[in-house]
N, C-alpha and C positions, 0 to 999 in steps of 0.2 A: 263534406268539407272538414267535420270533425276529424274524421279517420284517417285524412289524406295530412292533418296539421300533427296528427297525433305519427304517423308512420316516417313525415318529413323528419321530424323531432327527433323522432329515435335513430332515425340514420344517421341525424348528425352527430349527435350522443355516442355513437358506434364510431366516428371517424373521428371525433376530438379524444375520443379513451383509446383509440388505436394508435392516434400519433402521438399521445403523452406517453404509452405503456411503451412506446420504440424509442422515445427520449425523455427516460424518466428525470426528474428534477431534483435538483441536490436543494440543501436548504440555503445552501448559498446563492443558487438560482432566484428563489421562491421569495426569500427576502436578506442579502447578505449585507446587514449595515456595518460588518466589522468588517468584510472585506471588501467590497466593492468599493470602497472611496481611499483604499490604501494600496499602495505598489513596494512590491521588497526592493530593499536598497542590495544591490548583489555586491556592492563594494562593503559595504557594513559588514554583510556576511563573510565574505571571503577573510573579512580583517579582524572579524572574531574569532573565525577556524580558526586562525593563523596563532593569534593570540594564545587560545586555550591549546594549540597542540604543540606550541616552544615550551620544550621544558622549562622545570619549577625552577631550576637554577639560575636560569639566564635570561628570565623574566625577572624573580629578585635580584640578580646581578644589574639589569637597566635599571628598575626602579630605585636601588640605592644610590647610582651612581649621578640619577636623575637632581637624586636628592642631597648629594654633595656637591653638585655644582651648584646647585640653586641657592646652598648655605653658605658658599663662597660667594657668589655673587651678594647674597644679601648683604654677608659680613663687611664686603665694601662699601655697599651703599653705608651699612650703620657708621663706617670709619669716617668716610667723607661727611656723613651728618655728627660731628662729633666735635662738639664746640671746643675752642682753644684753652688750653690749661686745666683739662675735666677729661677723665677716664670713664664717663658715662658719654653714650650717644645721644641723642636727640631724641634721635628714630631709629630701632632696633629690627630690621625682619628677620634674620637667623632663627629667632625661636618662635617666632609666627610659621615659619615654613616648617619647621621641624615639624611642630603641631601640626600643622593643617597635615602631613605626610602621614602621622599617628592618624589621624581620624580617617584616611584614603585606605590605609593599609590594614591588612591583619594582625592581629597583635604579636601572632609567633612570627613574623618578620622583623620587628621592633630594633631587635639586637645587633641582624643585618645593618638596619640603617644607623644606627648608633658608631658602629664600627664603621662604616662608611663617612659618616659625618668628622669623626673624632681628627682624622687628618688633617682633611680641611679647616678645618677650626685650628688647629696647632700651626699649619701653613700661614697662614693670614695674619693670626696671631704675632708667631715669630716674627715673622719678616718687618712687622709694626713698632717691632720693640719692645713688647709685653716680656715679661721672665715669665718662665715656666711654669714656676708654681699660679701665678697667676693665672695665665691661660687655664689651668688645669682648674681652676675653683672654677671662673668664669662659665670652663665647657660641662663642671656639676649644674652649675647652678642654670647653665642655659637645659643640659636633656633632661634636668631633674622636671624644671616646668613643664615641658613640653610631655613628658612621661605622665607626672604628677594631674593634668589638664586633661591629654588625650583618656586615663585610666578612669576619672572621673564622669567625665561628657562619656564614654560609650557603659557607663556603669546606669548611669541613670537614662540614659537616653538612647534606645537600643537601636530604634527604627529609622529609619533614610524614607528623604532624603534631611538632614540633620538638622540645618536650618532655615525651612522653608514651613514653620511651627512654631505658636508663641512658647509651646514648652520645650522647644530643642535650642530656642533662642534664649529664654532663659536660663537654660542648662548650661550652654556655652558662655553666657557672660557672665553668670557665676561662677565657673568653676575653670572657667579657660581665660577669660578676662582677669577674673579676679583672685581666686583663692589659690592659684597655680602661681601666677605674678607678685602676690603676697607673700606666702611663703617664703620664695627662692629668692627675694630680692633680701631675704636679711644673709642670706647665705651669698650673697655677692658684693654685699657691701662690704658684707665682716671680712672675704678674700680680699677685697680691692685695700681697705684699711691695714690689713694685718700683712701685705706684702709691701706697701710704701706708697700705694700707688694713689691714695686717697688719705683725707685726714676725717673732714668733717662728717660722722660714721649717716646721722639722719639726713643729712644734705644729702648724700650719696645715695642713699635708698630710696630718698623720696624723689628725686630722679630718675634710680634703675624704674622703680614702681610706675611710675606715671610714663616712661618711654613705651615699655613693657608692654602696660597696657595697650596704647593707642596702638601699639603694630600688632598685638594679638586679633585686637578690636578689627582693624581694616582691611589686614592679612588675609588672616586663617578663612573669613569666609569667602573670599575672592577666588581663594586657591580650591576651598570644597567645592561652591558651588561649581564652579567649571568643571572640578575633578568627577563630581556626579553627572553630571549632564551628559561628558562627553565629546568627541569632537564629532561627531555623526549630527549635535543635536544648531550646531553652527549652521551646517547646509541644509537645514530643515525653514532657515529660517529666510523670511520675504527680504527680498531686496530694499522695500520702505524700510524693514526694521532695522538694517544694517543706515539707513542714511539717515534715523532719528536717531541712531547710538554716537554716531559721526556726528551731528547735530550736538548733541549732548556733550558730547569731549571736547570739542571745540568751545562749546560755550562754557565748559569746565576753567580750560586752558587760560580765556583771555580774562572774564571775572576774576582768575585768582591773580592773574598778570595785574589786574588792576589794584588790587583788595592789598596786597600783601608786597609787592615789588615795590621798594627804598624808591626807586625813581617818578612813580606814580602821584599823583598829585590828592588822587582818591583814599590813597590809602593811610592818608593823615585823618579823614570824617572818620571815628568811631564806629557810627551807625552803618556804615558799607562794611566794617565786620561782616556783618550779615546775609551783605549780597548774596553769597553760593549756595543760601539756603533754597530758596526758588526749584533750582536744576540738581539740587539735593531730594529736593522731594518729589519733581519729576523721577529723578532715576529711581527713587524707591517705588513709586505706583507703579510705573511704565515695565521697571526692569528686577527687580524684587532684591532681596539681600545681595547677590551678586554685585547687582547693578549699582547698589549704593555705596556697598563696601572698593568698588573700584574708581567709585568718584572721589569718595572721602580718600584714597586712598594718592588719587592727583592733589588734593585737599591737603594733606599730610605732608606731603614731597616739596611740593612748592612754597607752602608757608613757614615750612621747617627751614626748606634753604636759605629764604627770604630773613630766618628769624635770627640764623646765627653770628653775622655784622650785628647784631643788635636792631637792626631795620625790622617794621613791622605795626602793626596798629595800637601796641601797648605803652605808647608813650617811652620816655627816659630810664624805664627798666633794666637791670642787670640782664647779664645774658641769659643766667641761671633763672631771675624769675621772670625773663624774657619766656624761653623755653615751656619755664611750668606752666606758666598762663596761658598759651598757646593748648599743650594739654587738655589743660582744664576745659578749652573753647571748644577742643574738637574732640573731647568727650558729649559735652552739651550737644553738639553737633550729631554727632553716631547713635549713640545708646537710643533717642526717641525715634529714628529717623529706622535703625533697625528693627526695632520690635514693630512698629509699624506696616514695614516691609514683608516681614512674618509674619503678621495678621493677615494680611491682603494676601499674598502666596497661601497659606492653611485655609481661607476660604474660597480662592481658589481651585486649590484642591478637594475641597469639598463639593462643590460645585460639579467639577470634574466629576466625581466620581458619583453623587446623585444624576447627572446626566447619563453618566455608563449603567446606571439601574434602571433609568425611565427607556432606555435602547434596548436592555434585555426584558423588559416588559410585552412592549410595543414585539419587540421580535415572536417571543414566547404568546402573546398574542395573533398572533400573523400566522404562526404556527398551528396552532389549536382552529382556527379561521379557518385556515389550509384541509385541517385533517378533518374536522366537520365536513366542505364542500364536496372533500373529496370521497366522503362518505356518503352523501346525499346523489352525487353525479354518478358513482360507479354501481352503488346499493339500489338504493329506493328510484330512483327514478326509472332506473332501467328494468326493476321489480313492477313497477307500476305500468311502463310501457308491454311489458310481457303481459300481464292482464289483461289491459286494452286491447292488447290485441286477441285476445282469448276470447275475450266478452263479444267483439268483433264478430269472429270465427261461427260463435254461438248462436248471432240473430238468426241468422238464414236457418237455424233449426227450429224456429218459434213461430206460431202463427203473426198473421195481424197485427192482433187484439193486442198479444202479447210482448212485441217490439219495443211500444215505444216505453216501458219500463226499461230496458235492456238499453235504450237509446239513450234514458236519462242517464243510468247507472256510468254509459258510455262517456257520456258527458262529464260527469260526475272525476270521475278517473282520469281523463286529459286535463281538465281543471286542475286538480290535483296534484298532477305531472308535471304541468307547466308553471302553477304557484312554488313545487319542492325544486324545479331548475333555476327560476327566478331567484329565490333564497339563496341555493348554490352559489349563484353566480353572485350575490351580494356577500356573503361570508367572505368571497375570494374571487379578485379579478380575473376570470379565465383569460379574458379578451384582451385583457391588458399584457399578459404575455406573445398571445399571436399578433395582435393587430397593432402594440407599441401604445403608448401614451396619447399621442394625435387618435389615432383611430377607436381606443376606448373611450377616450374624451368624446369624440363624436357619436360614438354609440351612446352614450350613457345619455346623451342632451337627447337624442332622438328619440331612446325608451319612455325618458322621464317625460315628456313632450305628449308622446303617446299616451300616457296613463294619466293623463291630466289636463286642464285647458290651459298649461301655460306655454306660453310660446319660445323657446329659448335662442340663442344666435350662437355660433359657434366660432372664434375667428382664429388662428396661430400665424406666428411669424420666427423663423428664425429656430426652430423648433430643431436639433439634432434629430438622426433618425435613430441613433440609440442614446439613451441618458442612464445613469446610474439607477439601478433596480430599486433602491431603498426611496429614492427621491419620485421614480413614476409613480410607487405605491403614496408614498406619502400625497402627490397633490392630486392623485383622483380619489385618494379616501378622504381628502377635504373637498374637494368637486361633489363628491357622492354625499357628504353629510350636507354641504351648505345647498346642493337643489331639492334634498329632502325637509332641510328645515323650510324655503321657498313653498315649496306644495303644501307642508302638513301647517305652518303657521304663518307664513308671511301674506298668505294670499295673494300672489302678485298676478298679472296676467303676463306680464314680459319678462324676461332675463336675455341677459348674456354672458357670455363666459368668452374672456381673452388668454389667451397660452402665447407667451414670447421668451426669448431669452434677448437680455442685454448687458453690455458689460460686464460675461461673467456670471450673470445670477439669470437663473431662469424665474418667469415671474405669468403667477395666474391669479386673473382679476375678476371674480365674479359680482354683478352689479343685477337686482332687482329694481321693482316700482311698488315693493306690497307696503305691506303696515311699518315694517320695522321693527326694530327690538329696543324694548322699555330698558331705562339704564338699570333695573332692578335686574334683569335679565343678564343685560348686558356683564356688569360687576359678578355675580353670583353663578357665571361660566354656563349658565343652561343650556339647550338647544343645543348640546353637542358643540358645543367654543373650545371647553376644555380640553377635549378628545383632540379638535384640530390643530389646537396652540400644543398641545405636546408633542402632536407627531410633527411638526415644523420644529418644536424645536431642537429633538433629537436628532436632526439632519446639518442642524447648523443655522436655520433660517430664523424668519420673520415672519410673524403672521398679523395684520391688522384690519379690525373691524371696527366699518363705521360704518351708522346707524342713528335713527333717533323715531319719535312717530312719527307713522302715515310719512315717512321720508325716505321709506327704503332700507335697504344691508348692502354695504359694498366690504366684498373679503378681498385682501389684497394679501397676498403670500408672497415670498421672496427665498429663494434658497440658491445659495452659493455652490458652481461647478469648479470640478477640475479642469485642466487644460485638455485632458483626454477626453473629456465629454464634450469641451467644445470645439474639439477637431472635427466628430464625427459628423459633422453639417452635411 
């Protein structure tokens, strides 16, 4: 029986190395967590070729031209917020946009957009009534900033994406909010003074200064972040997040209708100030600088408009300190609400990026798994079987007496053979490549069953017949660790192990009767928890275990499919 387990063995060993070595396996086969759960976008691609192979001319030729129409349109909006009797706006975006274009672009295009801007600026200008000379300090004192801001922010703050980091967020509100908008605000006052257009030289700047700010402040990151993202990074995103962002605007829209709109009855209470704070700081958790700089930034527009009648939550105020107070509120407003938003986005990103470490670990493990099994399957074991068989060959020349040495030795050698395939096969799921996720699940209940007096139950529902390579590995190496901790510690006589998918998440339930795990245990990741909780979690999932004494271990995993995995039903 020995010989006959020992010759089956090696046949099969001979037919599984024959049809791996005619379909040898890529490492992306064997465990590909960087590509198996992602699809190239051929529109992206084709849109990037396209991008990088239009000449340098008529790429800076779009982006300048991008960028004087958007300083024209701003220039409007700033004329229309531009309270009566006063050469200063409200709400300024021209030089928020100018910036945010410096911080998007390279700096040897700089001169391009400068000369593309200068038109428009003299355009809008004239046509407003402004003289010449004026317009012309105004259009220093706007690229001086915008220059002055962008040269600083990329001085000190090299890396992108800019501000999604307490220290790119600091950089920008120092030096783009503040010492850029300081500055040039004495150089627009002293034009606005010294051409007629203005008397009161500190009234004026403490104006330009505080306009300045709030559109730098609400602007510039509205336009980065989108400008980094991309528009590829929109159709990436779920149809819920698009209906909570809709959610958000609207509830933007009727709060400030209430808060701030002369007809409103609300917006006489002081304390409903406050209201837009709420959906101000949803959109910073939820949506990060982006998201908050384009709320403050309905925030800005609408209280601004509401504030120029003099209407608005500041009582009997001038228009002027109508205006500044308003400022001042939706400064309070921004400055906490961003730094914030860059805290949570930079740890975010950290997060991120210790999770792409714990993937190439888990990989680079799976790998070495791999190269070990497959050194034990192709080497030693089939070293071993050629023995066996040798030893075999050998009896029949030995007396008697002399056999059954030869017999044990025989023994001895299959044992051996079948402990070093057994290990093989645990390094690295052979089975789970041929026979699919179901059928190794099923195998592995029935080995472990066999080697043990526990009884296990097998059940699936709903099971695709192929899943993502990274995900089978993942729940039969927690299948394989939680019937092993079952055997060596739980003592149980029964298990079962459930494999389904629902709504989307495929989900494996394994359930004992043994002892259980001590919370000391439990807490302190032993018995192999740690190992499981990692590889759940670098797939995206969830993994939870409950337990307590003599009460059992129920593991409950959860890991989230694409829609391609759940076609393949």
């Amino acid at each position: 029986m020995a010989n006959l387990n020992l010759r089956t063995s090696s046949r099969f060993f001979n037919i599984c190395l024959s049809v791996e070595r005619s379909s040898p396996l890529s490492h992306s086969l064997i465990f590909p967590l960087f590509k198996s759960r992602t699809a190239s976008n051929q529109f992206d691609a084709v849109l990037l070729e396209t991008v990088h192979l239009a000449p340098r001319f008529f790429r800076t030729s779009a982006i300048a031209l991008l960028v004087a129409i958007s300083y024209y349109v701003g220039s409007q909006i700033g004329f229309f917020l531009t309270p009566a009797q006063s050469p200063i706006a409200a709400f300024w975006p021209p030089n928020a946009i100018l910036l945010a274009a410096f911080l998007l672009t390279p700096p040897r295009i700089w001169w391009v957009l400068l000369l593309a801007v200068l038109p428009a600026h003299l355009s809008i200008q004239l046509r407003t009534g402004i003289p010449v000379l004026s317009s012309l300090g105004w259009f220093v004192g706007n690229s001086g900033e915008a220059l002055l801001g962008a040269a600083c922010i990329r001085y000190f703050k090299k890396e992108k994406p800019l501000l999604e980091s307490v220290k790119g967020m600091v950089v920008f509100v120092a030096f783009g909010v503040l010492l850029a908008t300081l500055v040039t605000s004495f150089v627009d006052a002293a034009s606005t003074v010294l051409t007629g257009l203005g008397r009161n030289y500190w009234t004026l700047w403490a104006a330009r200064l505080t306009s300045n700010m709030i559109a730098n402040l609400i602007i510039v990151p509205t336009i980065v972040t989108f400008g980094e993202k991309g528009i590829s990074s929109f159709r990436k995103v779920s149809p819920t997040r698009y209906i909570e962002a809709g959610t958000l605007a609207v509830g933007m829209v009727v709060v400030n209708l209430l808060v701030f709109s002369p007809k409103s009855a609300v917006g006489g209470i002081p304390a409903c100030i406050f209201a837009p704070v709420p959906l101000l700081l949803w959109a910073a958790v939820r949506f990060g600088p982006g998201g908050v700089s384009a709320s403050m930034l309905v925030v800005a527009l609408m209280s601004t408009w509401n504030a120029m009648p003099g209407h608005g939550p500041f009582g009997d105020l001038s228009i002027a300190d109508h205006v500044l107070s308003l400022h001042l509120l939706l400064m309070v407003f921004a400055l906490p609400l961003m730094l914030m938003s860059a805290l949570i986005a930079e740890r975010s990103s950290s997060e991120q990026a210790l999770r792409e470490t714990r993937i190439k670990l888990v990989d680079a493990q799976e790998q070495e798994r791999h190269r070990i099994a497959r050194e034990l399957h192709d080497g030693i074991v089939q070293q071993l079987t050629l023995v066996g068989l040798s030893v075999n060959q050998f009896r029949s020349d030995f007396t008697a007496s002399e056999r059954p040495a030869l017999d044990k030795l025989y023994d001895q050698i299959s044992d051996v053979s079948n402990a070093t395939r057994d290990l093989s096969h645990e390094l690295h799921p052979f089975t789970l490549e041929y026979l699919g996720l179901v059928g190794a699940l099923k195998k592995l209940c029935r080995d472990t069953g066999s080697k043990s007096i526990l009884t296990i139950s097998f059940s699936e529902k709903d099971v695709p017949s192929h899943l993502p390579s990274d995900v089978s590995h993942c729940l039969f190496r927690v299948a394989q660790e939680a019937l092993q901790n079952i055997v060596k510690h739980g003592h149980a006589r029964a298990a079962s192990m459930e494999l389904a998918v629902r709504r989307g998440h495929v989900l494996l339930r394994i359930v004992d009767d043994g002892v259980g795990i001590t919370p000391e245990q439990h807490h302190s990741g032993g018995m192999g928890l740690v190992s499981m909780r990692e590889r759940v979690y670098v797939v995206g999932g969830t993994c939870k275990v409950t337990s307590g004494p003599l009460k059992g271990t129920i593991v409950e995993v959860s890991i989230p499919l694409n829609e391609e995995s759940q076609i393949g039903k």
